[in-house]
C-alpha positions as CSV (number, residue, x, y, z in Angstrom):
1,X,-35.8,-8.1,-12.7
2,X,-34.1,-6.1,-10.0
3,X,-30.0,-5.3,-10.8
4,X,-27.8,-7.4,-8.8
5,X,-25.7,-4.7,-6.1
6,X,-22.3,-4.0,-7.6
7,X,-19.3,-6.2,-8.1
8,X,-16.8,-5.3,-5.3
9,X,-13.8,-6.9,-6.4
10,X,-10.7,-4.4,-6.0
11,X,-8.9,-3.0,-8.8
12,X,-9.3,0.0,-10.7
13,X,-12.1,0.6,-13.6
14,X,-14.5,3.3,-14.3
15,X,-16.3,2.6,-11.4
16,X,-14.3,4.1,-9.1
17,X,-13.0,6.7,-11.0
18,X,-16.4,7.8,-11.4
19,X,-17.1,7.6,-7.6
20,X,-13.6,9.5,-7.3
21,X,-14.8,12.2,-9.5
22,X,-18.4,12.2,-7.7
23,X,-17.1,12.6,-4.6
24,X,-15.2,15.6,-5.6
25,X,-18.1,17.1,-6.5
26,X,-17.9,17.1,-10.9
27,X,-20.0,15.7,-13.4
28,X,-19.5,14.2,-17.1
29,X,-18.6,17.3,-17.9
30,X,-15.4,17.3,-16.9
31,X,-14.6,14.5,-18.8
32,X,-16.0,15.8,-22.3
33,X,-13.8,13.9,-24.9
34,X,-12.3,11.3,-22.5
35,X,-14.9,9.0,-23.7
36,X,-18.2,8.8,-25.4
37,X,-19.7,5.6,-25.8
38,X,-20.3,2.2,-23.2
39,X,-17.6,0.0,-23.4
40,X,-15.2,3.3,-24.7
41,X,-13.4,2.9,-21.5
42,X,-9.8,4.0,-21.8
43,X,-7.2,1.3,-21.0
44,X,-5.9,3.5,-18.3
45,X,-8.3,5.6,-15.6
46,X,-5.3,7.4,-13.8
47,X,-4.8,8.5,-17.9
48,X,-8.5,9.3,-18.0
49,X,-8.0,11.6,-14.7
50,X,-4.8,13.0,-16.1
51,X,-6.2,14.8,-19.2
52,X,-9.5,15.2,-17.8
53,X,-10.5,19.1,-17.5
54,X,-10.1,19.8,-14.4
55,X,-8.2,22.2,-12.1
56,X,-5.3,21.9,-10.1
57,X,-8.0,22.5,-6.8
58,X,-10.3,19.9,-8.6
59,X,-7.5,17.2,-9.9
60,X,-6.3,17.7,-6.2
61,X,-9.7,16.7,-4.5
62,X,-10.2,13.3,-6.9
63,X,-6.2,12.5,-6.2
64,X,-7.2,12.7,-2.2
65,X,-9.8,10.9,-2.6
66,X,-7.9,8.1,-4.1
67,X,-5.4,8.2,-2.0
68,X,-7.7,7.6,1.4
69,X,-9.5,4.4,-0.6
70,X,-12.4,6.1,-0.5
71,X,-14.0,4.2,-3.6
72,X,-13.3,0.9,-2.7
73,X,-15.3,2.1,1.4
74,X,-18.5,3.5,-0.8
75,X,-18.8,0.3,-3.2
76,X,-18.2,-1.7,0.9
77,X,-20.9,0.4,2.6
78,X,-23.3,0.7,-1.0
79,X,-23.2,-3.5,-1.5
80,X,-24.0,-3.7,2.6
81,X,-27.3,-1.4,2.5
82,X,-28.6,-3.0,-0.8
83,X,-27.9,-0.2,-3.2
84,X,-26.8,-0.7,-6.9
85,X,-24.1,1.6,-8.3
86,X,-24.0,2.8,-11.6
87,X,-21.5,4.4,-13.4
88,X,-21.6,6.9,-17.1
89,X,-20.1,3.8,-19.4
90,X,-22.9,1.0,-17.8
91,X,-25.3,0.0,-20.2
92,X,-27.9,0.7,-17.2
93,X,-27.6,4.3,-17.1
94,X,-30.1,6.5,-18.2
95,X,-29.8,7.4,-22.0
96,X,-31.7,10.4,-21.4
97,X,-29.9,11.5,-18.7
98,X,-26.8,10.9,-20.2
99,X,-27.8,13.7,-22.7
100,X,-28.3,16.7,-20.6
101,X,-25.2,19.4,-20.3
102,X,-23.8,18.0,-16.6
103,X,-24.8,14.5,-16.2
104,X,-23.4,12.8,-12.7
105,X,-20.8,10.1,-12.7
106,X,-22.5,7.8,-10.8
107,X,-26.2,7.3,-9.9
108,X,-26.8,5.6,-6.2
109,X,-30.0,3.2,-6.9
110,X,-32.5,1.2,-4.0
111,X,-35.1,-0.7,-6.3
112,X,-35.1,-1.9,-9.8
113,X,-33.1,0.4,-11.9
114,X,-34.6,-0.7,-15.4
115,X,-37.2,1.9,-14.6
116,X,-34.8,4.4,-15.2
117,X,-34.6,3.9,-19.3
118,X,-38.2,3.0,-19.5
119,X,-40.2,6.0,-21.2
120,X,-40.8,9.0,-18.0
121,X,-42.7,12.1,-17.3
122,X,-41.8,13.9,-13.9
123,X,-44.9,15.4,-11.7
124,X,-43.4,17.8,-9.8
125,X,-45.4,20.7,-7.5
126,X,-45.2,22.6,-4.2
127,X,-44.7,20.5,-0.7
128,X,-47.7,22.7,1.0
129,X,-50.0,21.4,-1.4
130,X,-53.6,22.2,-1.2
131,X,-56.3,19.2,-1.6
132,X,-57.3,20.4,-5.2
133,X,-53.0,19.8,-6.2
134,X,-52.7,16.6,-4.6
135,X,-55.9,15.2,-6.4
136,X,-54.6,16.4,-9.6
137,X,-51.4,14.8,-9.4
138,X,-52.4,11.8,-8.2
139,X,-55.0,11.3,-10.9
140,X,-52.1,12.6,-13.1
141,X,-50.1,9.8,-12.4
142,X,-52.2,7.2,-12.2
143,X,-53.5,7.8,-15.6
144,X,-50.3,7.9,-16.6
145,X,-49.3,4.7,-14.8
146,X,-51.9,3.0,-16.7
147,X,-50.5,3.6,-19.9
148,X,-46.9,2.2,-19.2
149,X,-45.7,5.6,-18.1
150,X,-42.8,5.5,-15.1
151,X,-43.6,8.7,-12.9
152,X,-40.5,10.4,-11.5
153,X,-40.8,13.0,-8.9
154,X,-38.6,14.4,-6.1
155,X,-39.6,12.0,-2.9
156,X,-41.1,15.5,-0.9
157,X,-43.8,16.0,1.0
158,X,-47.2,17.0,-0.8
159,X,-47.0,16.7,-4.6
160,X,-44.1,14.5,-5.0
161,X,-46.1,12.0,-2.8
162,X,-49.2,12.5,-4.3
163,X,-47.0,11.8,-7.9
164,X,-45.3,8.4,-6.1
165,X,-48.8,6.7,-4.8
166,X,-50.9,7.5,-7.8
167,X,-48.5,6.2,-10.0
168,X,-48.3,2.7,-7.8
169,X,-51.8,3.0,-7.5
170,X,-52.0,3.2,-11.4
171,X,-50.4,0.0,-11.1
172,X,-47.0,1.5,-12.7
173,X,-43.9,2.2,-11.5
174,X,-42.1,5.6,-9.8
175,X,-38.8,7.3,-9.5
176,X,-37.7,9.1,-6.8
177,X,-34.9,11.2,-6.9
178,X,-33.7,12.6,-3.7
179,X,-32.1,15.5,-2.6
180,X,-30.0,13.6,-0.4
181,X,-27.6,10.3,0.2
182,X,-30.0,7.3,-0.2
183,X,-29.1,6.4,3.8
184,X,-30.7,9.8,5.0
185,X,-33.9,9.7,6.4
186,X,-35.5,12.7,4.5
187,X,-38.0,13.6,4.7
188,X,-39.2,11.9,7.8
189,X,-42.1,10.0,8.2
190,X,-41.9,8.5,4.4
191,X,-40.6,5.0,5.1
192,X,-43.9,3.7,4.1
193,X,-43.2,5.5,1.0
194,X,-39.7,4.8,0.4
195,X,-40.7,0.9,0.7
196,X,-43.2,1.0,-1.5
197,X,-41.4,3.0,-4.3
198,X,-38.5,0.4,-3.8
199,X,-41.1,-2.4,-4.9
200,X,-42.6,-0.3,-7.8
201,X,-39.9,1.5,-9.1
202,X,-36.6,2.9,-7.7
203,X,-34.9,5.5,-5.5
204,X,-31.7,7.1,-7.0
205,X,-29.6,9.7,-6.0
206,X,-26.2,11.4,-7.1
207,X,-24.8,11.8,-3.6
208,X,-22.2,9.7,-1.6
209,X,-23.1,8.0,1.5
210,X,-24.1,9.9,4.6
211,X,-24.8,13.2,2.7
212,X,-27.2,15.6,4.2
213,X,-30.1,17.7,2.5
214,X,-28.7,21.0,2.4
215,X,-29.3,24.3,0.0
216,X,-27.2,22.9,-2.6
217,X,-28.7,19.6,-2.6
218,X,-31.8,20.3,-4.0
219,X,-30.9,22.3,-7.0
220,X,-28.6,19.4,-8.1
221,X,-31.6,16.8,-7.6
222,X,-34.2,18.9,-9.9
223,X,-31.7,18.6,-12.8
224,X,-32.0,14.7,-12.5
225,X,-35.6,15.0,-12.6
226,X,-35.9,16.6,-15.6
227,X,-33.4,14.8,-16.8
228,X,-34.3,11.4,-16.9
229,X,-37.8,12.3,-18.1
230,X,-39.4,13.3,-21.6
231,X,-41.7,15.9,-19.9
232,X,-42.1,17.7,-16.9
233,X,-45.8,18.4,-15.7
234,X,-45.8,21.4,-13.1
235,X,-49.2,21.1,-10.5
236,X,-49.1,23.5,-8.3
237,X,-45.9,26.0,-7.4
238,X,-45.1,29.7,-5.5
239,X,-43.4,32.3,-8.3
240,X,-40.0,31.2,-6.6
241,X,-39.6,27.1,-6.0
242,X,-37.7,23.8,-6.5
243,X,-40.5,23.0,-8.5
244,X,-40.2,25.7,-11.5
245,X,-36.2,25.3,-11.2
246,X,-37.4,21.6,-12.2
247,X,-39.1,23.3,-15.4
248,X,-35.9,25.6,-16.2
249,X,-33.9,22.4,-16.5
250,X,-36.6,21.1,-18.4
251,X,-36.0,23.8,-20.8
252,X,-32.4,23.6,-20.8
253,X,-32.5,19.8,-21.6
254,X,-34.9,20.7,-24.8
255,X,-37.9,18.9,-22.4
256,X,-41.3,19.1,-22.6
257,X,-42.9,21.4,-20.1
258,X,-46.3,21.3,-19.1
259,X,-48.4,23.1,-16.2
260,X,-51.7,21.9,-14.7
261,X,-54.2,25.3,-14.1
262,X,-55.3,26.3,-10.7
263,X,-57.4,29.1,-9.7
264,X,-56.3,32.2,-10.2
265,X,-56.3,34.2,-6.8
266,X,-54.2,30.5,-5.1
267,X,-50.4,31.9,-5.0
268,X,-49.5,27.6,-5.8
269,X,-51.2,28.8,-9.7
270,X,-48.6,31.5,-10.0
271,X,-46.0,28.8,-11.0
272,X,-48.2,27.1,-12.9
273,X,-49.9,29.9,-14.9
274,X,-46.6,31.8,-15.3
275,X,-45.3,28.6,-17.3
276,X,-48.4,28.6,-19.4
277,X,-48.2,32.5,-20.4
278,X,-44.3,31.2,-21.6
279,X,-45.5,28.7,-23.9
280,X,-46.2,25.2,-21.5
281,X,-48.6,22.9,-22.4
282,X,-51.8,23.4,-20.4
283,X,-52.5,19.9,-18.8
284,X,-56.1,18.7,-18.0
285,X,-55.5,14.7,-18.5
286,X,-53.1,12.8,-19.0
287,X,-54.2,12.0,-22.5
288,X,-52.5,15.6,-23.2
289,X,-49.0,14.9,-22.0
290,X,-49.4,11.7,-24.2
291,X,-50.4,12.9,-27.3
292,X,-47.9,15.8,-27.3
293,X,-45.1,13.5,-26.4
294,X,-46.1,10.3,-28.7
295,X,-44.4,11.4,-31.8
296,X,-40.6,11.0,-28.9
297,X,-42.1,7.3,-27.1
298,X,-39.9,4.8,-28.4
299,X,-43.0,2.3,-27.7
300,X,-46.6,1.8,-28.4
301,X,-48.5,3.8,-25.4
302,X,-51.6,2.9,-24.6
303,X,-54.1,2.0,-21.6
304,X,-52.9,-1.3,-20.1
305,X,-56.3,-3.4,-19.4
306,X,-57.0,-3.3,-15.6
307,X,-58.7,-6.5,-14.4
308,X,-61.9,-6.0,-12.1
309,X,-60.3,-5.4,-8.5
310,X,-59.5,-8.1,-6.1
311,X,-62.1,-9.0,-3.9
312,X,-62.3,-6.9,-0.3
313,X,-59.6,-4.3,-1.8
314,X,-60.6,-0.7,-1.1
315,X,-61.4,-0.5,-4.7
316,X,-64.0,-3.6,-4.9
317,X,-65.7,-2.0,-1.6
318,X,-66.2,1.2,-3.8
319,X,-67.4,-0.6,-7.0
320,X,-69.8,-2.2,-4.8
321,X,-71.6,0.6,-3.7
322,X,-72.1,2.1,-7.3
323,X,-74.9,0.7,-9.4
324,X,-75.8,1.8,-13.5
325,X,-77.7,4.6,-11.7
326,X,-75.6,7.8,-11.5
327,X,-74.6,8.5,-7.6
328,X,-73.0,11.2,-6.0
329,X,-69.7,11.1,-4.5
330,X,-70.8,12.4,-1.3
331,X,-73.3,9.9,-0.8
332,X,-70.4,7.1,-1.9
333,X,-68.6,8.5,0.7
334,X,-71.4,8.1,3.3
335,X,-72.5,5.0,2.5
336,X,-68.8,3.6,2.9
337,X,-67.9,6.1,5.6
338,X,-64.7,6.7,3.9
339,X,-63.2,10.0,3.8
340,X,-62.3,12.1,0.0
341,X,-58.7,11.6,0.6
342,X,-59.4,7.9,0.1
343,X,-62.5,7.6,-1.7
344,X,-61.0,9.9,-5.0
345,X,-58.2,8.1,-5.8
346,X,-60.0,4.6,-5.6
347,X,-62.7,5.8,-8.1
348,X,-59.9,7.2,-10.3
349,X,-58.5,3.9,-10.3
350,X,-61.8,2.1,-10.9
351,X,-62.5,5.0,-13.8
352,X,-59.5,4.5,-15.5
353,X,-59.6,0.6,-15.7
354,X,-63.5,1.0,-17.4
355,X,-65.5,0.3,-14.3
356,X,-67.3,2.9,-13.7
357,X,-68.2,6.4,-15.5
358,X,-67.7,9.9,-14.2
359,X,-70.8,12.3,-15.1
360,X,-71.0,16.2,-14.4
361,X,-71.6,17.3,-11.1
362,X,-69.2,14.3,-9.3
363,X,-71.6,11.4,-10.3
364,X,-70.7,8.1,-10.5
365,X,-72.1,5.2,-12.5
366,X,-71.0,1.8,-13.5
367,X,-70.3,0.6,-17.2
């Protein structure tokens, strides 16, 4: 059930203090020893704020900002766009975030934020994906879908979105963390995508209203990704990119890192295969990710049983045109005249829920 927005009543609380401290730009850390556990909260937050560790530039910023009211105007304009806000000491913050060195304050949510302490592995990978990348992580996370898995990703063009559909197409739900305010319309042309992860999952970001994607932004956001997940699987990624600063953090959390080959003259495998030469996991299914990571799951993770598809869904038409005789995709394709960018995904879905069979050299027969 989707989190009510927040209470807006006035007053103060760790709420705003936290929104005070976000807006200044500082994490948790700042406030190492202040507090440790929900429902810890101090009976005083201008107390809180006076023996935090900060500097006098730092204590100077949160005092402005509490001066100007500028809490109580972000928990106004956050309750009027639909967002929930959650602070370090609610009960609906992510554990595993919680745990990394510089957790935010406050996390900025559009969706249902129970996703975000349901067991997570992030697919992360290079925005000029090739077709071969986007195949593999949508297939990635719909397999992972299927088996209860939340996917969490970085709302970009070309893996990340590949990452987001499969996962909704596994029939599961997705977190996308931006590297922006939650207002911004970045990247453009993903509203479709932003609505659809708001019904299977949740947006969340670290960043007050009306903040821009800049250099800094990005960084910030990978952290969150790693952070909220148990793994992160790389696809495809250049020597120097977002996506292997995503694996770093992975590392620096104690995460699981894992890397999907690619072939070896594509510069998108020198990310990939320069995490495997360091000790990743090589990832060919998801059935790898799962049975390195099942020992952590908190929960029994298996497939979830995926009824036959709904009749005239993309998926039925598919079925349809497979019989117990093995057929090749291409001719799927031309019987259906439905392009690969369509067709794959559909007989992932129908492979993974036990309809059909996949047989060397891209045949296709029914169970």
């Amino acid at each position: 059930m989707q989190r009510a927005p927040v209470n807006t009543e006035n007053g103060s609380g760790p709420l705003r203090a936290c929104l005070e401290l976000n807006a200044a730009g500082l994490t948790l850390r700042s406030l190492a020893g202040s507090f440790t556990q929900e429902g810890d909260a101090p009976s005083s937050w201008d107390d809180v704020i006076a023996n935090a560790s900060l500097t006098t530039a730092e204590r100077a910023r949160v005092q402005k900002h509490r001066r100007e009211g500028f809490a109580d105007r972000e928990i106004a304009s956050a309750h009027a766009m639909g967002y929930t806000l959650i602070h370090a000491l609610d009960g609906a913050y992510p554990a595993l975030l919680k745990k990394i060195p510089d957790p935010p304050t406050i996390l900025y949510v559009q969706g249902d934020s129970a996703w975000l302490n349901r067991p997570c592995i992030a697919l992360v990978g290079s925005r000029n994906a090739t077709a071969y990348g986007k195949t593999v992580a949508e297939r990635l996370a719909t397999q992972l879908a299927s088996h209860g898995i939340t996917v969490a990703s970085g709302f970009a063009r070309g893996i990340d979105r590949s990452a987001h559909e499969g996962a909704i197409r596994g029939g599961g739900g997705t977190v996308a963390v931006l590297g922006c305010s939650l207002d911004m319309d970045y990247p453009s042309g993903h509203g479709d995508l932003r609505k659809a992860i708001a019904s299977h999952g949740c947006l969340i970001s670290e960043f007050p209203i009306g903040t821009e994607p800049a250099e800094y932004t990005f960084p910030r956001r990978n952290r969150i990704i790693s952070g909220i997940s148990l793994g992160v699987v790389v696809v495809e990624a250049l020597e120097k990119s977002g996506a292997l600063i995503t694996a770093r953090h992975a590392m620096e959390q104690d995460r699981e890192v894992f890397a999907v080959p690619g072939p070896v003259f594509a510069p998108t495998s020198k990310g990939p295969h320069g995490l495997l030469k360091d000790g990743a996991k090589l990832v060919e299914s998801a059935e790898d990710i799962i049975e390195e990571l099942k020992p952590v799951f908190s929960t029994d993770i298996s497939p979830v049983k995926m009824q036959i598809p709904a009749d005239g869904s993309m998926e039925f038409k598919v079925l349809d045109a497979i019989s117990s005789e093995p057929i090749h995709v291409d001719e799927i394709g031309r019987i259906l005249s439905m392009p690969m960018s369509r067709l794959m995904p559909a007989l992932s879905i129908l492979e993974i829920g036990g309809c059909i069979r996949q047989h060397s050299g891209k045949l296709f027969s029914r169970l």
